[in-house]
RODO-2510 file (C-alpha; in nm, 4 decimals, decimal comma):
residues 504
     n   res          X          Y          Z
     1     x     7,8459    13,9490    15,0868
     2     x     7,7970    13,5877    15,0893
     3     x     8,0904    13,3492    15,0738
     4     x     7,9442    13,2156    14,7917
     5     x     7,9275    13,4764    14,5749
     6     x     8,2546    13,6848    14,4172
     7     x     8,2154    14,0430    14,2241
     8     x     8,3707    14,1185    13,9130
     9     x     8,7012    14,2249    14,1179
    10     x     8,7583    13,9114    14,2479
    11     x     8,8489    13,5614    14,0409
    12     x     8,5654    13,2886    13,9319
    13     x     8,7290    13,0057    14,1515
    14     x     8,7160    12,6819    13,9272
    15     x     8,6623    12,3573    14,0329
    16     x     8,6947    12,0100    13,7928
    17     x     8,3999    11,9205    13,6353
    18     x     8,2268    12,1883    13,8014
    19     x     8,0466    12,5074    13,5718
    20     x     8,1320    12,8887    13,7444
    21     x     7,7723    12,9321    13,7060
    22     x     7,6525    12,6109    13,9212
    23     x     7,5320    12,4506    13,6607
    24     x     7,5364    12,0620    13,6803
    25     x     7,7631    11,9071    13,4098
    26     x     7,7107    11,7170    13,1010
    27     x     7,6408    11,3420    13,2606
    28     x     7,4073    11,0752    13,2037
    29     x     7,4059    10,8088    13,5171
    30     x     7,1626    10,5844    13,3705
    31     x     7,2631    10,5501    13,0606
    32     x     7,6208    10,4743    13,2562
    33     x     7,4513    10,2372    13,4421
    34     x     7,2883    10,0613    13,1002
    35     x     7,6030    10,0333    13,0100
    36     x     7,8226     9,8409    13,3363
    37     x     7,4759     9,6173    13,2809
    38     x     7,4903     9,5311    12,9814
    39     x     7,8631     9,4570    12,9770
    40     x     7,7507     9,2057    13,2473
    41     x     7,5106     9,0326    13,0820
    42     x     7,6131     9,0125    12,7188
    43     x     7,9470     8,8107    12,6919
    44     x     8,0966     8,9717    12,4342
    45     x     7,9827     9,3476    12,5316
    46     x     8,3031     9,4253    12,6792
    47     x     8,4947     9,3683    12,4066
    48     x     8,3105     9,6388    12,1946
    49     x     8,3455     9,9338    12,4093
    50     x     8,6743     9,8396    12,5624
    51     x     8,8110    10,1037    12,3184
    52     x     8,5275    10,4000    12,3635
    53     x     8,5393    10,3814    12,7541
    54     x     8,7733    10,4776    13,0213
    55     x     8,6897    10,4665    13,4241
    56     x     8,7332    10,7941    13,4202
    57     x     8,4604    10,8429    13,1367
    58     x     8,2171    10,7423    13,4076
    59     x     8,0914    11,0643    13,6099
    60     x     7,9321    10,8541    13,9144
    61     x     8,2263    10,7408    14,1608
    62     x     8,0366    10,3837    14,2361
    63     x     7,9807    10,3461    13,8536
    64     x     8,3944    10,4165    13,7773
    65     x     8,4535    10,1628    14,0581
    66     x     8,2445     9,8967    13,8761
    67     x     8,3995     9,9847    13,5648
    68     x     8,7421     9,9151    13,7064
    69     x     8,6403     9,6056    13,7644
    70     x     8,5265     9,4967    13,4681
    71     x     8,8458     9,6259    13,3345
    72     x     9,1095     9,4553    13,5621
    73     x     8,8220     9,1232    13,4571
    74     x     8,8603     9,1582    13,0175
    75     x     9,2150     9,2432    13,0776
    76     x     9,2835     8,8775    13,2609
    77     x     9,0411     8,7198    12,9746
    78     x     8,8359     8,6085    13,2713
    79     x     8,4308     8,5696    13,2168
    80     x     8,2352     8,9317    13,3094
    81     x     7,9361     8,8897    13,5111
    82     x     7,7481     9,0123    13,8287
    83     x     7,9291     8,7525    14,0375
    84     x     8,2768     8,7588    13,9061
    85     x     8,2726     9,1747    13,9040
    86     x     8,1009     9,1698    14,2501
    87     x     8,4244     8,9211    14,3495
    88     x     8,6301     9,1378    14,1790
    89     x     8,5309     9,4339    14,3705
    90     x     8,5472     9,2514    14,6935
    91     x     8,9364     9,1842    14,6220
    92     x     9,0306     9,5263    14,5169
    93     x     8,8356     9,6473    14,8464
    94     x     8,5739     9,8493    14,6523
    95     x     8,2353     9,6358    14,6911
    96     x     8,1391     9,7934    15,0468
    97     x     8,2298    10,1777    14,9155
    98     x     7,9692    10,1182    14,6164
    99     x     7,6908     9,9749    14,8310
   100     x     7,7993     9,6043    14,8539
   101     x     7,6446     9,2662    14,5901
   102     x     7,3399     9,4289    14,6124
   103     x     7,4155     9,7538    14,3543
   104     x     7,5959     9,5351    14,1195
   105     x     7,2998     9,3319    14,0837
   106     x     7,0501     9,6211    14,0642
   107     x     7,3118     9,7160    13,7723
   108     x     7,1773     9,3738    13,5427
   109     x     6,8189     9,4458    13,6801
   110     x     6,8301     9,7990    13,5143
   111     x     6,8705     9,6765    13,1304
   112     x     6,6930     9,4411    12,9427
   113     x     6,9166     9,3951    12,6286
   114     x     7,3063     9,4324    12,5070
   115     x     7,1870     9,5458    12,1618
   116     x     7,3115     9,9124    12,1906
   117     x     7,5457     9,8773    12,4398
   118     x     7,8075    10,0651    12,1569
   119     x     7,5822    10,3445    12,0889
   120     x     7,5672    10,4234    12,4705
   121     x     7,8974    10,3781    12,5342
   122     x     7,9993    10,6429    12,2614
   123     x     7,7274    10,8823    12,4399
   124     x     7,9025    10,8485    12,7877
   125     x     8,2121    10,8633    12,6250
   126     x     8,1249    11,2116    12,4764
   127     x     8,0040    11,3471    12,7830
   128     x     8,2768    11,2591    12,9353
   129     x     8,4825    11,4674    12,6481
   130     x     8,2754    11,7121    12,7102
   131     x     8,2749    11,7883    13,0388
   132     x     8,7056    11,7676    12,9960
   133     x     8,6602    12,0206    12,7779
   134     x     8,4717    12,2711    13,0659
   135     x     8,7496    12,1670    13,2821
   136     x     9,0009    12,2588    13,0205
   137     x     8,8277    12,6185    12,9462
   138     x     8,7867    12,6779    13,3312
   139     x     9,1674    12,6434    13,4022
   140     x     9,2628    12,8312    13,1029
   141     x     9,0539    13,0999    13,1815
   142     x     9,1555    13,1518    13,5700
   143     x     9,4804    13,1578    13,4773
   144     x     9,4861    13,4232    13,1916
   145     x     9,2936    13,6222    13,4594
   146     x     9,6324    13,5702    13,6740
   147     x     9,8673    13,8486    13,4749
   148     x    10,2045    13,6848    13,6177
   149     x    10,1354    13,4080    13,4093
   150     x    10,3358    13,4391    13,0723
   151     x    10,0648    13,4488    12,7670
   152     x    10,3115    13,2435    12,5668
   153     x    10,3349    12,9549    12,7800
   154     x     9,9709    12,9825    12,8148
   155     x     9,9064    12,9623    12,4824
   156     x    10,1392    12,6495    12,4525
   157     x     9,9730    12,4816    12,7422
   158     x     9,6785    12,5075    12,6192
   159     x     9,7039    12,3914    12,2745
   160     x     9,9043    12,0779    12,4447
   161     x     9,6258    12,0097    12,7124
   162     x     9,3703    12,0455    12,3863
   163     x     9,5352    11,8350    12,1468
   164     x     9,5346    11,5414    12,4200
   165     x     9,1702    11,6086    12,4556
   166     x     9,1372    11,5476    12,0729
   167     x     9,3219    11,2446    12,0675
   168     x     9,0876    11,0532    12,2641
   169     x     8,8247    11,1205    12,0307
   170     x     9,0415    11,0093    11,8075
   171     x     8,8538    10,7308    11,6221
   172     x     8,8833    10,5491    11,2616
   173     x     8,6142    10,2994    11,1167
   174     x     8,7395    10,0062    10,9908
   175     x     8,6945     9,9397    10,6128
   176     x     8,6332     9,6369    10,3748
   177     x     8,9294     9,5520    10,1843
   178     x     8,7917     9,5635     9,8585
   179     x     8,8254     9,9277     9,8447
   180     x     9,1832     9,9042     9,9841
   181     x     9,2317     9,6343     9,6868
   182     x     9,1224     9,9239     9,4245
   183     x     9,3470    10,1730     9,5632
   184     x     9,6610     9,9654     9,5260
   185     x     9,5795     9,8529     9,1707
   186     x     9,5477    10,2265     9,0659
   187     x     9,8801    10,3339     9,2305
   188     x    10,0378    10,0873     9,0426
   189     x     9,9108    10,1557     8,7407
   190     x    10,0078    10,5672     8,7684
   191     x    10,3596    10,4007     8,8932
   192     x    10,3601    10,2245     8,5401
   193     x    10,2783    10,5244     8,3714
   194     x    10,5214    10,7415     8,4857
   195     x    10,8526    10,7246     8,3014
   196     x    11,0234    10,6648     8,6029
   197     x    10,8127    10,3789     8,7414
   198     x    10,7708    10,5084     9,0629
   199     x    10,5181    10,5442     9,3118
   200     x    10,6341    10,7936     9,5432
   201     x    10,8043    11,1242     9,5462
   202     x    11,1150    11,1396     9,3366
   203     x    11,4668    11,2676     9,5378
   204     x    11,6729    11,2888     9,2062
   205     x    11,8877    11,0044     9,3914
   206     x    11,8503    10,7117     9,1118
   207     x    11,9821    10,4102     9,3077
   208     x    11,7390    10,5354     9,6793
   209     x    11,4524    10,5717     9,4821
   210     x    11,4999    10,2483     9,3060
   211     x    11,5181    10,0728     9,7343
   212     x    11,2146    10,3134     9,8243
   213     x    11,0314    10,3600     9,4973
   214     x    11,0407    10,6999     9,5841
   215     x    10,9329    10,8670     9,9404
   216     x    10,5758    10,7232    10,0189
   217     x    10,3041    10,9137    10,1018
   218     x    10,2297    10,9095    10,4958
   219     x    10,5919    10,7182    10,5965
   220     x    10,7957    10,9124    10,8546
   221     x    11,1517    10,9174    10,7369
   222     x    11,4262    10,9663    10,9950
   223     x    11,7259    11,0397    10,8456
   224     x    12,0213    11,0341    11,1090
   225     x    12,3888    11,0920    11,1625
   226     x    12,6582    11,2202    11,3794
   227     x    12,7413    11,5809    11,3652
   228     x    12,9212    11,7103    11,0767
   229     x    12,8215    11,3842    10,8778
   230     x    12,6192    11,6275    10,6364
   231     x    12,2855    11,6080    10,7304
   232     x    12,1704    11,9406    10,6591
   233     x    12,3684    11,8836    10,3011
   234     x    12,1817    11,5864    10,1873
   235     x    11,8476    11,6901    10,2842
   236     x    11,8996    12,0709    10,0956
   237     x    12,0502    11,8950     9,8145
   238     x    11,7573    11,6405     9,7997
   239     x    11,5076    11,9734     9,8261
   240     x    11,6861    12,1284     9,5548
   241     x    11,6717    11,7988     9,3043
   242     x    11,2335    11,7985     9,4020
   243     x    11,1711    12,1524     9,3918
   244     x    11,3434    12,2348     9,1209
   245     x    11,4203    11,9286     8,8950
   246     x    11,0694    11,7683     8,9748
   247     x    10,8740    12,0562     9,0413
   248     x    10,7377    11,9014     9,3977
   249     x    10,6116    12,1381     9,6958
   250     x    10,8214    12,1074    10,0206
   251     x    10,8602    12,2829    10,3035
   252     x    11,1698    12,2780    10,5439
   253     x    11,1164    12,3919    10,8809
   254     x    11,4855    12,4453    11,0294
   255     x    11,5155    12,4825    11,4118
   256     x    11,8863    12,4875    11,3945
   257     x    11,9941    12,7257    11,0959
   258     x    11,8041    13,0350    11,0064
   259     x    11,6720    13,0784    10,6887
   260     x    11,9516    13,2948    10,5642
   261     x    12,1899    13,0475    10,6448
   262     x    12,0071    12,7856    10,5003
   263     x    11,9688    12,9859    10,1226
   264     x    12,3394    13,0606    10,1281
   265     x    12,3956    12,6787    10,1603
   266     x    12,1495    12,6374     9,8561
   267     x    12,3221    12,9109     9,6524
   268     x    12,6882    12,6982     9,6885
   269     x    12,4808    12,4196     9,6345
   270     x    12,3930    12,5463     9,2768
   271     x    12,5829    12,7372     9,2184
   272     x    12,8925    12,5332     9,3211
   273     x    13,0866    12,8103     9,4705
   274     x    13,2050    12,7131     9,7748
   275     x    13,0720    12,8580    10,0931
   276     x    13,3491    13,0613    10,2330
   277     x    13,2709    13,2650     9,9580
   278     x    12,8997    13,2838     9,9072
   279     x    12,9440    13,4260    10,3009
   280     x    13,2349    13,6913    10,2177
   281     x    13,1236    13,7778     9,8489
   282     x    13,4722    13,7432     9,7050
   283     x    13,4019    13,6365     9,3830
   284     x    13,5832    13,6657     9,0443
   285     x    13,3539    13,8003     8,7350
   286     x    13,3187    13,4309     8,5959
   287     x    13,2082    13,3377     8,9246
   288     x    12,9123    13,6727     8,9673
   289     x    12,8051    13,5291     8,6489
   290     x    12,8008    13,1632     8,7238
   291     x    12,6327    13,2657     9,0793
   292     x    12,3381    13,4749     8,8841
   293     x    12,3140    13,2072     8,6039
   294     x    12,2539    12,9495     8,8678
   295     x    12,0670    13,0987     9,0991
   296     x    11,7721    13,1376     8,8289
   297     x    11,6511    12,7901     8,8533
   298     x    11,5838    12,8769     9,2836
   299     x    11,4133    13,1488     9,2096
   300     x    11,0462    13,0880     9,1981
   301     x    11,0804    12,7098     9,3319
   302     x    10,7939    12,5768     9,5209
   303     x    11,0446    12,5637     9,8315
   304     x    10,8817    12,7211    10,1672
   305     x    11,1195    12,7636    10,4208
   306     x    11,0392    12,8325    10,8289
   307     x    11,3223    12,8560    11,0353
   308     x    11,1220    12,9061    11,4134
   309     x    11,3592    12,8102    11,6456
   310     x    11,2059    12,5674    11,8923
   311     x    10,9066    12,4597    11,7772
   312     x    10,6509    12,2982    11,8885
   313     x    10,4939    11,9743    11,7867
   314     x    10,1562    12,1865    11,7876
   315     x    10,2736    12,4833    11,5901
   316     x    10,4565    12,2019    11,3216
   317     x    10,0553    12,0661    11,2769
   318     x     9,8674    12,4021    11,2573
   319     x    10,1672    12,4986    11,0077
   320     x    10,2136    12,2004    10,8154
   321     x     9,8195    12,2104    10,7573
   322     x     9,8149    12,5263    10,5868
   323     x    10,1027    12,4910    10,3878
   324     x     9,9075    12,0906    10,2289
   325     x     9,6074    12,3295    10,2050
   326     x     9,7290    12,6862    10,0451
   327     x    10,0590    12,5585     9,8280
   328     x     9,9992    12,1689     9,8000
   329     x    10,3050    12,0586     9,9685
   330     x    10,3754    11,7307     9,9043
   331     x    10,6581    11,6390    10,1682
   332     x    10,8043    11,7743    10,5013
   333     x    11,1583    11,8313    10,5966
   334     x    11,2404    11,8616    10,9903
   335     x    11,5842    11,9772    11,0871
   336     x    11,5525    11,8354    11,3184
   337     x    11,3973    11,6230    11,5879
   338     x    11,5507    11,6603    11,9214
   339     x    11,5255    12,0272    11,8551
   340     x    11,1763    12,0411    11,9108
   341     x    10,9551    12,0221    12,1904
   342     x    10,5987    11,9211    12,3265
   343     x    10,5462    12,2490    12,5612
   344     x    10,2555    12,2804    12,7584
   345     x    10,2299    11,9122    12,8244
   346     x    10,4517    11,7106    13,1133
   347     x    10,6730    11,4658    13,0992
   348     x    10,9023    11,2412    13,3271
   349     x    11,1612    11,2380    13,1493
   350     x    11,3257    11,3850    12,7882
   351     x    11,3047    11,0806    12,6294
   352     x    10,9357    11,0567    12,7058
   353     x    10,8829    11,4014    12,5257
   354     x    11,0633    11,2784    12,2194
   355     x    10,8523    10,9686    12,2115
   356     x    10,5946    11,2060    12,2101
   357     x    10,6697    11,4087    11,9039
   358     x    10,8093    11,0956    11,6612
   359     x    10,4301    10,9256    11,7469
   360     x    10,2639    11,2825    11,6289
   361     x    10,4993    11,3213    11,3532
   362     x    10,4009    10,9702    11,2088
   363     x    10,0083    11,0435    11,3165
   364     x    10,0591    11,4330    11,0877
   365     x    10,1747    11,2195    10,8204
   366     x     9,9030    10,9945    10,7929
   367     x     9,6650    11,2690    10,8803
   368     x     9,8453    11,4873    10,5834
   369     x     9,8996    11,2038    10,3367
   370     x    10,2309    11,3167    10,3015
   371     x    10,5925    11,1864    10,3373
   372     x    10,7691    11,3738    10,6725
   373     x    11,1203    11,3510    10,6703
   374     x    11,2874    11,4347    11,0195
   375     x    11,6860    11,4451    11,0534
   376     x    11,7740    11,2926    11,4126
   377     x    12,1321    11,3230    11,6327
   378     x    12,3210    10,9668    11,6828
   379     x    12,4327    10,9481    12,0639
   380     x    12,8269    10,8926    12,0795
   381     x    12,8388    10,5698    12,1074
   382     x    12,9780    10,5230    11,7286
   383     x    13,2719    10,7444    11,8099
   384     x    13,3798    10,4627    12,0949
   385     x    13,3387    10,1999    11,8327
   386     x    13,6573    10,0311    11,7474
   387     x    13,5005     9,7576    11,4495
   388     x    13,4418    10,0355    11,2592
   389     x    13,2171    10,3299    11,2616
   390     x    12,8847    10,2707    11,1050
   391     x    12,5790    10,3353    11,2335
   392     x    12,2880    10,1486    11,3644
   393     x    11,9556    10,1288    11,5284
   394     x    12,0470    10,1752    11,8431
   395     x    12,2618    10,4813    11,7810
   396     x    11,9734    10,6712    11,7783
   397     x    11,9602    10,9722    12,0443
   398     x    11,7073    10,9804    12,3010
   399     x    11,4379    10,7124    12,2612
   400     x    11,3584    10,4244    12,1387
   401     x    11,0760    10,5165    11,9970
   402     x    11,2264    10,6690    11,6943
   403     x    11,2866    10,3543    11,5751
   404     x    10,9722    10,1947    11,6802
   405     x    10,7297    10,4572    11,4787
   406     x    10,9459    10,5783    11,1512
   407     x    10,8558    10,3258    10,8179
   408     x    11,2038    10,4121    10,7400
   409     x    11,5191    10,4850    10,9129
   410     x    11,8600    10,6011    10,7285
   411     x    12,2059    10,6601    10,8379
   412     x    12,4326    10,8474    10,6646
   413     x    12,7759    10,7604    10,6778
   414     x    13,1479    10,8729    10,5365
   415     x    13,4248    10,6738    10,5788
   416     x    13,6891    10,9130    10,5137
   417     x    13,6013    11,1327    10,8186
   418     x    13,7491    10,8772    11,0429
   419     x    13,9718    10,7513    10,8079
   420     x    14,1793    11,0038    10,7433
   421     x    14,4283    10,8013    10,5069
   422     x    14,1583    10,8055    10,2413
   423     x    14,1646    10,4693    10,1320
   424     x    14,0363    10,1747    10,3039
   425     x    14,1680     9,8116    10,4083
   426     x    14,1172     9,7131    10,0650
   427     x    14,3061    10,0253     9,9374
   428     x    14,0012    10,1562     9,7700
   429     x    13,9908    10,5629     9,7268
   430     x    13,7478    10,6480     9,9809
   431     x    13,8135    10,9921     9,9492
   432     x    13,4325    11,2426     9,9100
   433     x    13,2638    10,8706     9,9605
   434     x    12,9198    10,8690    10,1475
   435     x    12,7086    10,5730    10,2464
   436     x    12,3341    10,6430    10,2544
   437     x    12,2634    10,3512    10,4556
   438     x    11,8554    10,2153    10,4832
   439     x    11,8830    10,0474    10,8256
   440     x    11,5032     9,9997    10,8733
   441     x    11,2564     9,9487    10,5634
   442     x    10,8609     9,8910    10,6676
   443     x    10,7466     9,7884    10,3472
   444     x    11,0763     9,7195    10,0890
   445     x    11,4868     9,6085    10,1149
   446     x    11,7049     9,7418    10,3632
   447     x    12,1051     9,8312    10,2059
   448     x    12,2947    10,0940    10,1249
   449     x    12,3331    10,3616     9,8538
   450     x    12,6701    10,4978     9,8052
   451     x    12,6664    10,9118     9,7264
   452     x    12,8976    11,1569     9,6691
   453     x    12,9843    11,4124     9,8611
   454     x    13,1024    11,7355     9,7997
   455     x    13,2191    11,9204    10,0837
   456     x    13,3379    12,2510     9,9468
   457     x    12,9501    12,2874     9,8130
   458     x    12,7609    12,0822    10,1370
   459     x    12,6137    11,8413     9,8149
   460     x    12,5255    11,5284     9,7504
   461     x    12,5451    11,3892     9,3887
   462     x    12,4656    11,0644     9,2237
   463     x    12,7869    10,8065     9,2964
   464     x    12,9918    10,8913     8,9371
   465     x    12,7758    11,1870     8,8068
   466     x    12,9466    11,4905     8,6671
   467     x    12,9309    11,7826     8,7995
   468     x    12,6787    12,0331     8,6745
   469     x    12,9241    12,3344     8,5060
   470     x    13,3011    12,3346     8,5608
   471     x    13,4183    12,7010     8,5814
   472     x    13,5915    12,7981     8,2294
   473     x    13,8180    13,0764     8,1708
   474     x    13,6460    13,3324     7,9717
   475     x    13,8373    13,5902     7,7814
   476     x    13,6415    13,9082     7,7659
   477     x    13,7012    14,2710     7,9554
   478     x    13,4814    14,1445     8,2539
   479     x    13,8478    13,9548     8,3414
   480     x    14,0162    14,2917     8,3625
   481     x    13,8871    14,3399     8,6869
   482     x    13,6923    14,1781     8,8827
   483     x    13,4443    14,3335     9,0524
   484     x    13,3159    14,2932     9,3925
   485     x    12,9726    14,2672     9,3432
   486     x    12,7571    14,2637     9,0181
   487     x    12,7379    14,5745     8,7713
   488     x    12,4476    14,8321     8,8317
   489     x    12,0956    14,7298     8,7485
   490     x    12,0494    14,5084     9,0595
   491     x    12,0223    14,1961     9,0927
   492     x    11,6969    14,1756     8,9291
   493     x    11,8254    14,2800     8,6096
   494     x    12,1188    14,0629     8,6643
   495     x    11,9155    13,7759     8,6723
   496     x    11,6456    13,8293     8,3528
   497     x    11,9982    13,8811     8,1597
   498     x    12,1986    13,6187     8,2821
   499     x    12,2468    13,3070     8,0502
   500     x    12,1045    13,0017     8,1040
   501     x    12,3476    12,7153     8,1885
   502     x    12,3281    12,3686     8,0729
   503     x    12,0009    12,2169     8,2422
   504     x    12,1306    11,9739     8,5775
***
């Protein structure tokens, strides 16, 4: 057999931009060529496919080389032409491997006009995409032949390697501002209609919502803390206050608790039994009833819960999509960031990888037109902090970039973990205090918003709000004895009977 061919035993070897069946790939040379000549006649031609084009979106090797050139040229603001691209080339040791001043010029010679240099450029550009994808497919394909490869990781690699093919063609028209100017105007009339005068999602926090007007639609929130600060706490009892109080769809995905966990936290939450005993069910009569009382307002929330541990900045987009489009979620909860991962795609470095996911957390958002909120780690450099232990930017863990691509960024912060006197210099009780500090604000006030906590039921309240139901005595034979777990009917029947407490 020739060594050319392969049977069906043996494995299609792939090469880049190359087709298994010989067939030439998706290119265009003279529209390429058009192109590099038009950009060298027309002044300002550079400047509007700058964006579209890439060297490597040019399948001739002499035509990429040219393109460099004109690159390295618009990037130093110097003028584009057949002389100053041939010099160009001649510098970077490239003129002679193209054919020498003699191709460039044939280049000029081969167009007439710059009129349509765009609507070329966007043709090479999507050959180019195209012939990326063919690439893509071949690889994929060779190695799901391989059966030591892990389908998993495949699977991740490839939707990594895909969704960087998709962000090239990533491209937004710009728009008029009139429009724009209509937009605003209506938001802020259904702000002023709404009793609360808000514009964006209510969190049942009165003094936040008055900094943020509510949580915006497509603003990335990063919400960050040290451990055992309460992070998990605020963000459940801020889910709790929008699903239930306000009706709003949200979904929490939870890498670090599973979802079990993360209801028996709600139940204390509501119920305000303390968790010890929501985990060991050792609870008085007064307190079954309380728990089943309570526990009516959870069920049938709009609150979806995924608790995949490790996911992927992929599998967050193809499930955050469904969930906008089959239950209308209206915000996203991430607990949290440095949790998750970009597998399938490489990176030098961790912090690179974060970078990664906080830029395609604020691109979902925008794509979704919905708030994300994402909790985030502080690195330990507040613990070796001697004025004092509150937060700031550049506590954050792991990049930089968190900062650089949330609209807003919140610490939270209680005094009384470090000091454990309970009051401060001034003497002030400090005792179940909790700053909810805004450190970064895109489009409103920075400041702070002081909370309070409730340890024994991981909640946050309004600063001076009652509680919702203080446990009362009540005198009837349930008080006898107390049994360990609610009479028979189930805890269906438990619930249709139960009374309803005051409203919170």
């Amino acid at each position: 057999m020739a060594d050319n061919q392969y049977t069906g035993r043996q494995k299609p070897q792939h090469k880049p931009n190359a087709d298994v069946q010989g067939r030439i790939p998706p290119r265009d040379t003279d529209l390429e060529e058009a192109v590099l000549g038009a950009m060298m006649l027309e002044k300002d031609a550079y400047t509007r496919v700058c964006d579209i084009l890439k060297p490597e979106s040019f399948y001739d090797p002499n035509n990429r080389k040219v393109y460099e050139a004109i690159q390295t040229l618009g990037a130093r603001q110097m003028p584009i032409d057949m002389l100053t691209v041939a010099e160009q080339m001649r510098l970077g040791g490239t003129l002679d491997e193209v054919g020498g001043p003699a191709f460039v010029s044939e280049l000029t010679a081969r167009v007439g006009s710059a009129a349509n240099v765009e609507f070329h450029a966007r043709i090479v550009a999507q050959k180019f995409l195209a012939r990326e994808l063919i690439s893509f497919a071949a690889d994929i394909e060779s190695k799901a032949f391989d059966e030591s490869n892990d389908v998993d990781d495949l699977l991740q690699e490839a939707e990594g390697r895909l969704f960087e093919i998709s962000q090239r063609n990533v491209k937004k028209d710009v728009t008029q501002i009139d429009p724009v100017i209509t937009a605003a105007v209506q938001q802020m009339q259904v702000a002023q209609n709404r009793a609360s005068g808000l514009s964006g999602l209510e969190t049942g926090y009165h003094d936040l919502d008055k900094m943020t007007s509510g949580w915006q639609n497509s603003d990335l929130v990063i919400i960050a803390a040290r451990p055992a600060m309460g992070k998990t706490a605020m963000v459940l009892s801020m889910a709790k206050n929008m699903a239930v109080n306000y009706n709003t769809p949200l979904a929490i995905f939870s890498l670090e608790m599973s979802n079990l966990q993360l209801v028996n936290r709600l139940i204390s939450n509501v119920a305000e039994i303390p968790g010890g005993k929501i985990k060991s069910g050792d609870l008085s009569a007064i307190e079954w009833q309380q728990l089943f009382a309570r526990i009516k307002h959870l069920t049938g929330a709009p609150m979806y819960i995924d608790d995949t541990p490790s996911l992927s900045i992929f599998e967050l987009r193809t499930k955050a999509r469904r969930l906008v489009r089959e239950h209308g979620v209206k915000i996203i909860i991430i607990d949290y960031l440095q949790l998750m991962n970009a597998s399938g795609m490489k990176f030098g470095s961790r912090e690179q990888e974060v970078s990664m996911i906080s830029r395609s957390l604020k691109q979902l958002a925008k794509e979704l037109n919905i708030p994300i909120i994402a909790l985030s780690q502080l690195n330990r450099s507040v613990e070796s902090r001697t004025d004092g232990k509150r937060p700031q930017l550049s506590d954050l863990r792991e990049s930089g970039a968190i900062e650089q691509d949330a609209d807003i960024v919140c610490f939270i912060h209680r005094p009384e973990y470090y000091i454990k006197s309970g009051q401060d210099a001034q003497g002030n009780d400090i005792r179940g205090l909790a700053e909810f500090i805004i450190a970064k604000h895109r489009s409103g006030a920075v400041g702070d918003v002081h909370l309070r906590f409730r340890a024994e039921f991981a909640r946050f309240e309004n600063f001076g709000e009652t509680t919702m139901l203080e446990p009362t005595e009540v005198r009837s034979s349930l008080n006898a004895a107390a049994p360990a777990a609610p009479l028979s009917g189930g805890t269906a029947d438990f619930l249709s009977s139960a009374p309803d407490p005051a409203p919170f």
